[in-house]
KOLPA-23981 format. One record per residue (C-alpha): residue in three letters; x, y, z. Coordinates in pm, whole numbers, padded with zeros to 5 digits, always signed. Layout:
BEGIN
ALAXYZ ...
END
This chain:
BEGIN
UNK+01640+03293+04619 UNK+01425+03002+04547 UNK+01608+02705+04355 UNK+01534+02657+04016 UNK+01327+02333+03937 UNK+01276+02159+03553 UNK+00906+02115+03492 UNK+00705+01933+03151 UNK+00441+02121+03127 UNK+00193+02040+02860 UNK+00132+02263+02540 UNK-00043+02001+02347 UNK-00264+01668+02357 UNK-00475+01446+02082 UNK-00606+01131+02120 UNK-00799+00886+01896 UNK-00854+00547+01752 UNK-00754+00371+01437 UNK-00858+00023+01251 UNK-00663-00175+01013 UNK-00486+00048+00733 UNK-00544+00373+00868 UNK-00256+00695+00914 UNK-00354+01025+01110 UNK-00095+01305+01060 UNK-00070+01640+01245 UNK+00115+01915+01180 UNK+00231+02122+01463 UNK+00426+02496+01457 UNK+00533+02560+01782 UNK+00597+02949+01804 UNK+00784+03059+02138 UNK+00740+03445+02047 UNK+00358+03454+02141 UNK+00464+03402+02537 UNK+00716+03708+02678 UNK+01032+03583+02773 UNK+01126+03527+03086 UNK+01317+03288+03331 UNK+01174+02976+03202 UNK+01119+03097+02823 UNK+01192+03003+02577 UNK+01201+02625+02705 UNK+01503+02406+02692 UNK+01327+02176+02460 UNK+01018+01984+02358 UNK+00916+01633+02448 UNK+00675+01432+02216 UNK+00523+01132+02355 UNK+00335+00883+02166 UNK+00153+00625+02407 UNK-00065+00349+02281 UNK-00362+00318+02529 UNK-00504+00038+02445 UNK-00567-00185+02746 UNK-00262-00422+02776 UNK-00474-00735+02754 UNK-00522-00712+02406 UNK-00167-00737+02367 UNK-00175-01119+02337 UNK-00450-01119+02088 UNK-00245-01044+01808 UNK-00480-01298+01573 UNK-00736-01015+01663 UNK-00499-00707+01567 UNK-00214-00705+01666 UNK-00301-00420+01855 UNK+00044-00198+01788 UNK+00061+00133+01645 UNK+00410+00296+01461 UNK+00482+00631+01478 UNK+00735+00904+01292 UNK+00813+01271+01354 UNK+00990+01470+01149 UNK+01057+01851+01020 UNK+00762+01943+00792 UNK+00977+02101+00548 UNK+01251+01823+00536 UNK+01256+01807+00159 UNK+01218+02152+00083 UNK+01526+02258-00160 UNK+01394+02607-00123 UNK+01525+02641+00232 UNK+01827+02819+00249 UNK+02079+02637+00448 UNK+01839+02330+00446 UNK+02056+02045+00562 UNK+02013+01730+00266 UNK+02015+01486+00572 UNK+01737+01540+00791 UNK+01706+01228+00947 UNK+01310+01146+01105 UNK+01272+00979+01443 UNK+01077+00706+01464 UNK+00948+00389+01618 UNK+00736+00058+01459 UNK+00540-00142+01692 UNK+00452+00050+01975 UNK+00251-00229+02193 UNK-00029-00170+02414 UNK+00031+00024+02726 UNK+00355+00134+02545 UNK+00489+00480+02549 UNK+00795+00626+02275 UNK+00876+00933+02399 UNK+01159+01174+02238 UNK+01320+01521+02259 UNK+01268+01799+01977 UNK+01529+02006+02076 UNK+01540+02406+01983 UNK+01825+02573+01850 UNK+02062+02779+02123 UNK+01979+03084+02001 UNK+01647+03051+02040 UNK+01699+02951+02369 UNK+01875+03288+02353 UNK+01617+03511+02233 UNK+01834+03570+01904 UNK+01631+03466+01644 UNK+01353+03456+01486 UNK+01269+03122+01491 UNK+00943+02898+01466 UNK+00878+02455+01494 UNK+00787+02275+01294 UNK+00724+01893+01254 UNK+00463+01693+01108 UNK+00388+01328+01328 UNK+00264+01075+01230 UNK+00051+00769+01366 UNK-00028+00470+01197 UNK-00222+00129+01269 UNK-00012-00202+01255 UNK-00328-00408+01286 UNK-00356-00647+00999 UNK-00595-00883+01046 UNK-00942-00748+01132 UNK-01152-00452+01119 UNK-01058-00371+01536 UNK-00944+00004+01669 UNK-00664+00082+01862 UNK-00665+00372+02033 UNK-00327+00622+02120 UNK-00249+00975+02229 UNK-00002+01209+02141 UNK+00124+01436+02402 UNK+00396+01725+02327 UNK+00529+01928+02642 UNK+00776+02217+02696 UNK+01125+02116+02925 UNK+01091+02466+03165 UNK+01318+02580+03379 UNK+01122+02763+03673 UNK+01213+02984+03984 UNK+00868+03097+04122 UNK+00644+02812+04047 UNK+00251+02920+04032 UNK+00366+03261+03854 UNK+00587+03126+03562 UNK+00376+02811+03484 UNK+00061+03019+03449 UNK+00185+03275+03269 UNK+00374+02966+03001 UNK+00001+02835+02974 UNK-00214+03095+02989 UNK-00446+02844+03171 UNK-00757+03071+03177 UNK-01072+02891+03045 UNK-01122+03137+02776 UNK-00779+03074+02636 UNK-00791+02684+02654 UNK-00910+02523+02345 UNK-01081+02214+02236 UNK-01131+02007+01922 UNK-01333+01738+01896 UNK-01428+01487+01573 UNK-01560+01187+01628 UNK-01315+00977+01839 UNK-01065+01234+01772 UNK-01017+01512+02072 UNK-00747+01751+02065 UNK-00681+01965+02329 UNK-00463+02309+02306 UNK-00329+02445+02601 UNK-00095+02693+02496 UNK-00089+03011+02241 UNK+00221+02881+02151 UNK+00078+02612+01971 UNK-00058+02590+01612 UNK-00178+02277+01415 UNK-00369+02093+01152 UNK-00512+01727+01183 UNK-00533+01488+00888 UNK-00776+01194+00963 UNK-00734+00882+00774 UNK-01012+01028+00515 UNK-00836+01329+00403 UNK-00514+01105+00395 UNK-00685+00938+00122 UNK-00941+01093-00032 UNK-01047+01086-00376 UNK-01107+01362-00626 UNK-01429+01391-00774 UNK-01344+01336-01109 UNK-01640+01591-01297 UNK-01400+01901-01099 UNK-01114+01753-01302 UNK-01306+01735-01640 UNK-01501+02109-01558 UNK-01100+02209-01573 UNK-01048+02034-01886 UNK-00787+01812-01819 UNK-00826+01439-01852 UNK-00754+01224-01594 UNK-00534+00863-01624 UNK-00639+00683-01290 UNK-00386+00462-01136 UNK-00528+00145-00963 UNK-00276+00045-00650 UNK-00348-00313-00503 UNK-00254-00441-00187 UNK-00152-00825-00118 UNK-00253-01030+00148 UNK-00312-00941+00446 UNK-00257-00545+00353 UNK-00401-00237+00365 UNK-00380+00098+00154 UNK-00101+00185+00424 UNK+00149-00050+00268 UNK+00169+00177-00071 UNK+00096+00527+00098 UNK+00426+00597-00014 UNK+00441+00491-00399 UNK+00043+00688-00392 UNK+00211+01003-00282 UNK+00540+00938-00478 UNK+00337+00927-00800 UNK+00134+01205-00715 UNK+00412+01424-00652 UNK+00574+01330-00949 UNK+00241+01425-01182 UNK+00162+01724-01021 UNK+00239+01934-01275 UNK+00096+01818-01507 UNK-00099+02075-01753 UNK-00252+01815-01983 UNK-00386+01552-01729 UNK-00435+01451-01409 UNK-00317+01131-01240 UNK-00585+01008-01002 UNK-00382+00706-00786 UNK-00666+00502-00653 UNK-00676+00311-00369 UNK-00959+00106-00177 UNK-01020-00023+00148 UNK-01291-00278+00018 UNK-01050-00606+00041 UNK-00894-00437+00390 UNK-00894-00807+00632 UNK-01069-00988+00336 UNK-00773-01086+00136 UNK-00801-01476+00239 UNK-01136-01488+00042 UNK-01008-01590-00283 UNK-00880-01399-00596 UNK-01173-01393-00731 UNK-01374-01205-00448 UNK-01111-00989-00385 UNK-01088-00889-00726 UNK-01482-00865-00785 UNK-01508-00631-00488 UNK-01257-00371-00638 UNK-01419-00400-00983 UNK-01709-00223-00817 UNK-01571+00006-00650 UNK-01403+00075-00906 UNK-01689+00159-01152 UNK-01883+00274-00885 UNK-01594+00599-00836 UNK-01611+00680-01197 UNK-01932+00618-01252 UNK-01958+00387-01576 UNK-02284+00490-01699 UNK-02301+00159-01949 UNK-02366-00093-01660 UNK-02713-00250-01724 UNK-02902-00580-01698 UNK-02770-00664-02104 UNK-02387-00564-02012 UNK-02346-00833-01706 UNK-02246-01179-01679 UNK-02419-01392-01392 UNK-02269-01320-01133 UNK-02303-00883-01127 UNK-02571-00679-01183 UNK-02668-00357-01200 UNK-02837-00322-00896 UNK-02519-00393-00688 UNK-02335-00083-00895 UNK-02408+00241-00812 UNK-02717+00430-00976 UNK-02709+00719-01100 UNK-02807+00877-00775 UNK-02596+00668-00602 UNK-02277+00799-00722 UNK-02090+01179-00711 UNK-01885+01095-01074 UNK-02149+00949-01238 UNK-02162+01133-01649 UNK-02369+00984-01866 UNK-02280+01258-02130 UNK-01884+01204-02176 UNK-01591+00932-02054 UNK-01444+01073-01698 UNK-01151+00870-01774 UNK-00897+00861-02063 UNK-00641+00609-01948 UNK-00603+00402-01641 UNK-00323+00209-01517 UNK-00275-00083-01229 UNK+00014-00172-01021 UNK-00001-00448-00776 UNK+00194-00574-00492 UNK+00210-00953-00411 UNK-00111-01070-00433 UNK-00233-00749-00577 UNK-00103-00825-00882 UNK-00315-01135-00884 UNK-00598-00911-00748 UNK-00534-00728-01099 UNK-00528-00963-01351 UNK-00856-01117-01226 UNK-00990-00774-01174 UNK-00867-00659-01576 UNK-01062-00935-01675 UNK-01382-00863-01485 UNK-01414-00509-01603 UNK-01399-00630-01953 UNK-01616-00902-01933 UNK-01923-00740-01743 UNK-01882-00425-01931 UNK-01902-00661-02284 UNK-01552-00549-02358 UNK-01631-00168-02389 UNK-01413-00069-02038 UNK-01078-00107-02246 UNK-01208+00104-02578 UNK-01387+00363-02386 UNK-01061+00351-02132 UNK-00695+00319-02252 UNK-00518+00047-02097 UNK-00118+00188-02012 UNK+00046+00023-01800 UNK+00013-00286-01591 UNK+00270-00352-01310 UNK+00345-00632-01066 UNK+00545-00634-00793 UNK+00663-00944-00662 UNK+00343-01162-00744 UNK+00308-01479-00752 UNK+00203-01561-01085 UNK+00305-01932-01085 UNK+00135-01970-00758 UNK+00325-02066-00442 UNK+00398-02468-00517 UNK+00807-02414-00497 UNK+00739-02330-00105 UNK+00860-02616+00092 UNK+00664-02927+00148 UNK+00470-02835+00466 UNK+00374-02497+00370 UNK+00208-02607+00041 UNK+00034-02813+00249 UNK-00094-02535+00505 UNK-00194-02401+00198 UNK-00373-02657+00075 UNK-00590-02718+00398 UNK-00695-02359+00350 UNK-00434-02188+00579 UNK-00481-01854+00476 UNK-00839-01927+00299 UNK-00953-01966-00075 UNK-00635-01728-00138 UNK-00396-02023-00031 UNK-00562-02267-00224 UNK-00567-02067-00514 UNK-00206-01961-00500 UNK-00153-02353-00444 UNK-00279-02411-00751 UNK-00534-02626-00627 UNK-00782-02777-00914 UNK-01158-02578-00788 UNK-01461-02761-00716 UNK-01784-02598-00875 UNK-01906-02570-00585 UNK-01623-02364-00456 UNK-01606-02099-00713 UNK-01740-02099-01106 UNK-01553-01827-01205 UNK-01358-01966-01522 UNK-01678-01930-01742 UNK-01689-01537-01589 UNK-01382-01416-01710 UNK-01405-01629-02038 UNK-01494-01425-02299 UNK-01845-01509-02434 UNK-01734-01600-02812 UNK-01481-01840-02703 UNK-01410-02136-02877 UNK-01246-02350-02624 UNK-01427-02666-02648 UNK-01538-02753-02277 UNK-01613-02417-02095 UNK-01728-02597-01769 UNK-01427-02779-01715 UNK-01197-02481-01674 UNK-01435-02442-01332 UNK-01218-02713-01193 UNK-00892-02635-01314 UNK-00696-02442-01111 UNK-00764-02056-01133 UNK-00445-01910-01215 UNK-00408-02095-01492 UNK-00739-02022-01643 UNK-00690-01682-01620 UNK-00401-01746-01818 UNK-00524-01874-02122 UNK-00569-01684-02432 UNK-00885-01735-02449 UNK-00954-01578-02102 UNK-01113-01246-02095 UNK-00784-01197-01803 UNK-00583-01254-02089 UNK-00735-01051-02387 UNK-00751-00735-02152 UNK-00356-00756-02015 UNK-00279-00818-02427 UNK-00464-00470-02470 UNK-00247-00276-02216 UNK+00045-00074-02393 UNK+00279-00206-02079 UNK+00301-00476-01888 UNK+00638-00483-01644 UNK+00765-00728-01353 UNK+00967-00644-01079 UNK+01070-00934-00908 UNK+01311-00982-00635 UNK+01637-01201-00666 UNK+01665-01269-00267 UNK+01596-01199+00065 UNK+01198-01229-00103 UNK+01034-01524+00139 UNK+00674-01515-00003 UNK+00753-01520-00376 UNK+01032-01705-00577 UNK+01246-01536-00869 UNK+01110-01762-01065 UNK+00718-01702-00986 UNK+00725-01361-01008 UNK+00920-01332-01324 UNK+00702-01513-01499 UNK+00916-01861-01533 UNK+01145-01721-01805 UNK+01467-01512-01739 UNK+01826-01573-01810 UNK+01958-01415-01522 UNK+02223-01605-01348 UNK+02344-01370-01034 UNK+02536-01589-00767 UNK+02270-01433-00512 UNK+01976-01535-00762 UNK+01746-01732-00550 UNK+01500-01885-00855 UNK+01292-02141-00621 UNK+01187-02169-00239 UNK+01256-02527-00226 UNK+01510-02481+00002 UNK+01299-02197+00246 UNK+01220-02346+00573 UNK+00984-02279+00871 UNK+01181-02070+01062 UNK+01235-01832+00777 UNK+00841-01835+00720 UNK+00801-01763+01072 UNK+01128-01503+01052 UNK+00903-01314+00800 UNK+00562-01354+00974 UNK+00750-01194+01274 UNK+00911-00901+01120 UNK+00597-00787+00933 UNK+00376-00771+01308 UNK+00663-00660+01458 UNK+00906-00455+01252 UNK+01270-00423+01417 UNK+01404-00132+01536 UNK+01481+00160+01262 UNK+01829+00308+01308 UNK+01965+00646+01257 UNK+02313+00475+01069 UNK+02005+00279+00810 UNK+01830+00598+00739 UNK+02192+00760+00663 UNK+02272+00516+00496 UNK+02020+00551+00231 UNK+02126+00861+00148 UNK+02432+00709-00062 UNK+02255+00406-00138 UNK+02347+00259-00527 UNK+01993+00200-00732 UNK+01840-00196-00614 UNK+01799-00235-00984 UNK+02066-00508-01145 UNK+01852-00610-01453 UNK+01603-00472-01689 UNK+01460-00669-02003 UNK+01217-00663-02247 UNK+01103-01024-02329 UNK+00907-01074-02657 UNK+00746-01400-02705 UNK+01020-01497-02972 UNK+01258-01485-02680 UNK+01090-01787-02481 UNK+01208-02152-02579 UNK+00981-02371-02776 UNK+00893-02668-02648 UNK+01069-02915-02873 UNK+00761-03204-02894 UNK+00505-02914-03029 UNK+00719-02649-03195 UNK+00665-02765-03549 UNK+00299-02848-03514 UNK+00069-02727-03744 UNK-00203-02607-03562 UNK-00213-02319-03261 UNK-00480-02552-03066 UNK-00247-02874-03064 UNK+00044-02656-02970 UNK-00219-02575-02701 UNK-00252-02954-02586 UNK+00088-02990-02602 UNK+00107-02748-02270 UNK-00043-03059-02126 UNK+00271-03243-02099 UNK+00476-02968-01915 UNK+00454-02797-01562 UNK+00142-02627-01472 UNK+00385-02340-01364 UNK+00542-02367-01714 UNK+00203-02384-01905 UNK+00083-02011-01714 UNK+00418-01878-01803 UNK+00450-01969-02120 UNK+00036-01895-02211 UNK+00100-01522-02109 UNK+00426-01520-02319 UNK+00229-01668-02572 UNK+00112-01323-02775 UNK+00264-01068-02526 UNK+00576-00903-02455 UNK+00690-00808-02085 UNK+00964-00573-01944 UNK+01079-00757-01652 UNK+01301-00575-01355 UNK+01511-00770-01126 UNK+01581-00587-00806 UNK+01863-00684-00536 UNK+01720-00567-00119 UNK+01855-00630+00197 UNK+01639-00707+00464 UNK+01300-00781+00363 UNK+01291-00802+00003 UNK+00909-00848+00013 UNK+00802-00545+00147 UNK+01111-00296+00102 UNK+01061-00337-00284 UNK+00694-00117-00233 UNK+00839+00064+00069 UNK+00557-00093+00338 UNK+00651+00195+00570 UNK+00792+00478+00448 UNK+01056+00553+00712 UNK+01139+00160+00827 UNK+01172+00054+00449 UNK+01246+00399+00226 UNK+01504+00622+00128 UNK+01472+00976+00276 UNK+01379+01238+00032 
END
């Protein structure tokens, strides 16, 4: 009798490339029936290895990428209630930064009684790849190999008969980069590219069904990608799905993907046309533009799939931004009314505008050193900006863009070289006129463990919270907990099984929730009692220019503000970067 050996043999195999903010899934149903059992089947188990194959000596040029990759598998139907018996706990496996040359490899083990012949029984697990590289537009490549654990007596016979290795039989898919190989009947599976991941609906299908559509604007911060709020796109969508009435579009764009040093003001210029290049505003022309857009560089009519000259593809739109994003989004507000001559926000009803832990006062409460980095242009225009750094008119002129053209403020060109948060800020600013018009405006702003962003700049200065964990200012955040930061967001630690349980019991992050009103900000005692709006204006002079943005965008607004309470990272946990390393499981 010939001794039994353990073999992997290969059922399945894909391998591509990725570039900064970019997921492929695949879906795999693994069904043992379609092979006649014998000695070695069904197979013990199934291995899943995940190797990055990127040559190793782009592992030190992590300025370039970094060149890592993360990856997740878990039961397709995890969260399905429907299930009988479905367990509530159905805890993923996976892995962040997988480096170059790196394998993660893990078992998918089959229930006994499969292994039995007993039941009926067929896999199923959706993995997932995704690309850690942050700072350029470079691919990394990986492959995904999943194998059956055999137990076989005669070699040749059993393995041939497992694969059904006959050329016919053997399949091949190949698109673009992308090649999947299939060497087993067993085998069944889809392939989600980064494109279908995020696509877009065309909006004139949603209207032919006639259902209107509120579009929901998601913003990235520095250094991001549309990865980092995957999860809150799909969480809203799954949410609205039902909807009879409307549809909720989340929208997401890739045009500020490696860009975000350039400045607010580029970053928010390039998503404005995108923007109105999706839904095809059909008003754009040489009489509704400011200097610095035209029509040419918006679509034509030719040029884009929603355009609809004959009704409004949109009813309502909403933004939420993350970090910067939010920044990206008050700039961007702005924009969009002031090149469309302040028809966007009649033609379009403004709902709801969210921030997540942005800086709205800037970043001057970091430590000494770091404002400085900052200041030299560290991370670009973007640090200099969120440094609050007075503009040369050489460096941008976009105070007199976003200022709407029947404003009476009495020196337009000297907002060029005040800093640009705060002219957004004023009420005078077309930034400001558009967030007035939005029926929402909410802050959700961390109380610790947030390295980035003070309490105090992202709840907008004001907020009589008093927790003993309530971190207002960064004063006191040094280096190495910049550097802490830096590290954990290139490479993310290690995701245990005892966090993921854990989240199943977890108590809501959420400690505080207030509406502020602009009767519920202090006066400032020197220019309460004056008689005039403009020389209660002047009177900002005197104070903080942290105080004077805070307290011109409490000055005819109200604002729900959320304070939220997260262990580790505070920065990125609060969007849920990665939904298995930073999210509750469903």
């Amino acid at each position: 009798m010939n001794p039994s050996t353990v073999r992997l043999v290969e059922l399945w195999k894909a391998s591509s490339e990725m570039t900064v903010g970019e997921i492929t899934r695949y879906r795999i149903r693994f069904d043992p029936k379609k092979i006649r059992k014998s000695t070695a089947w069904p197979p013990q188990n199934l291995v899943l290895k995940v190797k990055n194959t990127t040559p190793i000596i782009y592992a030190i040029a992590i300025l370039q990428g970094p060149y890592n990759i993360s990856a997740t598998c878990i039961e397709t139907k995890h969260n399905d209630r429907s299930i009988f018996n479905q367990p509530l706990e159905i805890v993923p496996q996976t892995k962040a930064g997988i480096k170059c040359g790196e394998t993660w490899e893990i078992t998918l083990n089959l229930p006994y009684e499969i292994r039995e012949g007993e039941e009926d029984w067929i896999g199923d697990w959706t993995i997932e790849v995704l690309s850690d590289i942050l700072f350029s537009n470079n691919k990394v490549q990986y492959e995904v190999l999943l194998s059956a654990v055999i137990t076989c007596v005669t070699d040749e016979i059993e393995e041939f008969q497992i694969l059904d290795l006959n050329v016919k039989d053997e399949k091949e898919y190949k698109d673009g980069p992308t090649i999947i190989n299939i060497h087993s009947p067993t085998i069944l599976f889809e392939y989600f590219k980064p494109e279908d991941v995020f696509a877009l609906p065309n909006l004139n299908d949603i209207i032919k069904n006639n259902k209107s559509v509120h579009l929901v604007v998601l913003t990235h911060g520095i250094h991001g990608s549309m990865l980092d709020e995957l999860y809150l796109k799909e969480s809203i969508e799954e949410m609205y799905k039902d909807q009879l009435e409307y549809e909720v579009v989340v929208y997401m764009s890739d045009v500020n993907h490696s860009g975000t040093q350039d400045g607010i003001e580029n970053c928010g210029k390039r998503l404005a046309k995108n923007i109105l290049e999706y839904i095809g505003w059909p008003w754009i022309s040489s009489d509704h533009t400011s200097s610095s857009i035209t029509s040419s560089s918006l679509a034509s009519p030719s040029e884009s799939k929603n355009i609809n000259f004959n009704r409004n593809l949109l009813s309502k739109i909403s933004f939420i931004g993350h970090s910067l994003g939010g920044l990206i989004n008050v700039f961007l507000i702005g924009y969009l009314n002031s090149v469309t001559n302040g028809t966007f926000f009649k033609e379009v009803e403004p709902i709801h505008f969210v921030a997540i832990a942005s800086p709205f006062l800037g970043s001057t409460d970091l430590a000494w050193y770091l404002q400085f980095g900052l200041k030299l242009g560290a991370v670009g225009q973007t640090g200099k900006d969120l440094a609050l750094i007075p503009r040369s008119k050489n460096e941008q002129h976009s105070a007199s863009d976003v200022l709407d053209k029947g404003d009476s403020f009495p020196n337009i060109d000297s907002l060029n070289e005040e800093p640009l948060l705060l002219s957004l800020s004023r009420p005078n600013s077309s930034s400001h006129m558009a967030l007035k018009s939005f029926k929402n405006r909410t802050l959700y702003a961390n109380i610790t463990n947030d390295v980035p962003v003070s309490l105090k700049s992202s709840s907008l200065y004001f907020i009589n919270y008093n927790g003993d964990d309530c971190v207002k200012d960064h004063s006191h955040i040094t280096l190495l907990s910049q550097l802490q930061h830096l590290v954990t967001t290139l490479m993310p630690p290690e995701t245990t099984k005892e966090y993921l349980n854990r989240s199943f019991s977890v108590k809501s992050p959420i400690i505080y929730d207030k509406l502020y009103h602009p009767n519920d900000i202090p006066p400032i005692a020197d220019t309460f009692s004056t008689s005039s709006e403009r020389e209660a204006d002047e009177g900002y002079h005197n104070l903080p220019i942290e105080e004077q943005i805070a307290r011109f965008w409490h000055k005819d607004m109200s604002w729900r503000k959320v304070l939220v309470r997260l262990d580790g990272d505070a920065h990125t946990h609060v969007i849920v970067r990665r939904k298995w390393q930073d999210a509750p499981v469903n």
